[in-house]
C-alpha positions in Angstrom: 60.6 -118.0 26.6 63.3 -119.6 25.8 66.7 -119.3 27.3 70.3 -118.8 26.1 73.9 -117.9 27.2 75.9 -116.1 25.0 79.2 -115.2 26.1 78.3 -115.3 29.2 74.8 -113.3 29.1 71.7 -114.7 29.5 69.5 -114.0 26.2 66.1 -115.1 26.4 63.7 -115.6 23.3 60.9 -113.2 22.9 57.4 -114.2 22.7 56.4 -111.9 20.6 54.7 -109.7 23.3 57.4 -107.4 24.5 54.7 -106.5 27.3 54.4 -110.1 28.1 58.1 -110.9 28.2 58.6 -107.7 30.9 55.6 -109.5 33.3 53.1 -106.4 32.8 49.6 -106.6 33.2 47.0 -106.6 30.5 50.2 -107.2 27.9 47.7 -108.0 25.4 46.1 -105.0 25.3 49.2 -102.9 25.4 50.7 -104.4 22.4 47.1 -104.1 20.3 47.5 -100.2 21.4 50.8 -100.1 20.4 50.1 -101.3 17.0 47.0 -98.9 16.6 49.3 -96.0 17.3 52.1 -96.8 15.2 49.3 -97.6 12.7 48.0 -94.3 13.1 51.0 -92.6 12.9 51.1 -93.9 9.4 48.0 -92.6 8.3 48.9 -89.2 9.2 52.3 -89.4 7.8 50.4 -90.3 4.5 48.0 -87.6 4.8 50.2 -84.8 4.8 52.1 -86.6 2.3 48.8 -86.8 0.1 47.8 -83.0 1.0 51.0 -82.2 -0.2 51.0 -84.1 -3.2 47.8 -82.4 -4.1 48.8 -78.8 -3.5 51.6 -79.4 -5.5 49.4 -81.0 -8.1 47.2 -77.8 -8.2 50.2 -75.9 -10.4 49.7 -77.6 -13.4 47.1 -77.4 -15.7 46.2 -80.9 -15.9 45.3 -81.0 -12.6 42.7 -78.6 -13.3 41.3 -80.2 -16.4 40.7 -83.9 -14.6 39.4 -81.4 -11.5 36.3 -79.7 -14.4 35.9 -83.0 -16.4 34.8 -85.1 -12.6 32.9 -81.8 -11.5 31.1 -82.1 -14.7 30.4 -85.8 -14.8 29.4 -85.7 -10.7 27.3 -82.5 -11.6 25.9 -85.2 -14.7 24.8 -87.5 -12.8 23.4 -85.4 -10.2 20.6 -84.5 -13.5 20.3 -88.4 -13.7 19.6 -89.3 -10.1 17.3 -86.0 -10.3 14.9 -87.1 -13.1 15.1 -90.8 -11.4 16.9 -92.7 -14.5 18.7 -95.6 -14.8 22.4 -95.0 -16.6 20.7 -96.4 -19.7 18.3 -95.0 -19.5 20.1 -91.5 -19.5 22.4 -92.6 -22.4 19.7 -93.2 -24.5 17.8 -89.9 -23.2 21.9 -87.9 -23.9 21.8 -89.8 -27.4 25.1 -91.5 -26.0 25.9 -95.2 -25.7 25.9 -96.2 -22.4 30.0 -97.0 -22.6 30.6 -93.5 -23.8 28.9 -92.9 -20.6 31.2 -95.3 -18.4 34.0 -93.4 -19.8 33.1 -90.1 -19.1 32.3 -91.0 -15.7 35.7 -92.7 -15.6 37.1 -89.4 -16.5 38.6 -91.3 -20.2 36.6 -88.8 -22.7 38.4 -85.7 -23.9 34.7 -83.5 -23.2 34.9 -80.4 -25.3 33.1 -77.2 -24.2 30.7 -77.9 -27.2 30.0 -81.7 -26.0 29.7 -80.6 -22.3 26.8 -78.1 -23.4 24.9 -80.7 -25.6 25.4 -83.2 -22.7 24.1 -80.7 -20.2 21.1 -79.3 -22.7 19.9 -82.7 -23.4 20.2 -83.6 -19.8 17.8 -80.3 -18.8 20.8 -78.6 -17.7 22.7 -75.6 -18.5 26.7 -75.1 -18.5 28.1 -72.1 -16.6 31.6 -71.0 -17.0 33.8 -68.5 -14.5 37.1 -67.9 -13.6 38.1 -67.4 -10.2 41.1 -65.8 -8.0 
């Protein structure tokens, strides 16, 4: 560390180890911890901010489209993993291209209730529909 006097007072220069400037043991190790926590502290911070983002998100209606249009397209390619295709496979077997089927897995198709069902039928699958409390 480096020293100087300032007015009178000895300042000296930090070595970037707070721990290590004070003389304590295992300084190292204290200042990875204290990183990790503050780190951590973070990540918490964000995930309530994210939680609330995303309660608050849940009052509007778009929300709640997006939420049905990646249920659908997860549900989607549940049916493709199920009968063991490949995505082009599936596109062809849908009747789709295979970048009409990048973009409704991307969420970037406006799916109708008429183009989920023929998606579904020609998938083997059936569409259900309910409302809920």
């Amino acid at each position: 560390m480096k020293l100087r006097i300032i007015d009178g007072v000895e300042v000296h220069s930090s070595s970037g180890n707070v721990y290590a400037d004070l003389g304590l043991a295992d300084a190292e190790q204290l200042k990875i911890t204290t990183v990790l926590v503050i780190e951590i502290r973070k990540a918490i911070k964000l995930s309530k901010n994210l939680s609330s983002f995303v309660e608050s998100a849940k009052n509007d209606d778009f929300y709640w489209v997006e939420k049905i249009k990646l249920d659908f397209a997860i549900e989607l390619d549940r049916c493709r993993r199920d009968l063991n295709m490949t995505a082009d496979e599936f596109a062809k077997e849908l009747g789709v291209s295979r970048a009409y089927m990048s973009k409704l897995f991307r969420g970037d198709v406006n799916l109708t209730i008429k183009s989920m069902v023929k998606l579904a039928r020609a998938a083997g699958a059936r569409i259900s529909l309910s409302t809920h409390d």
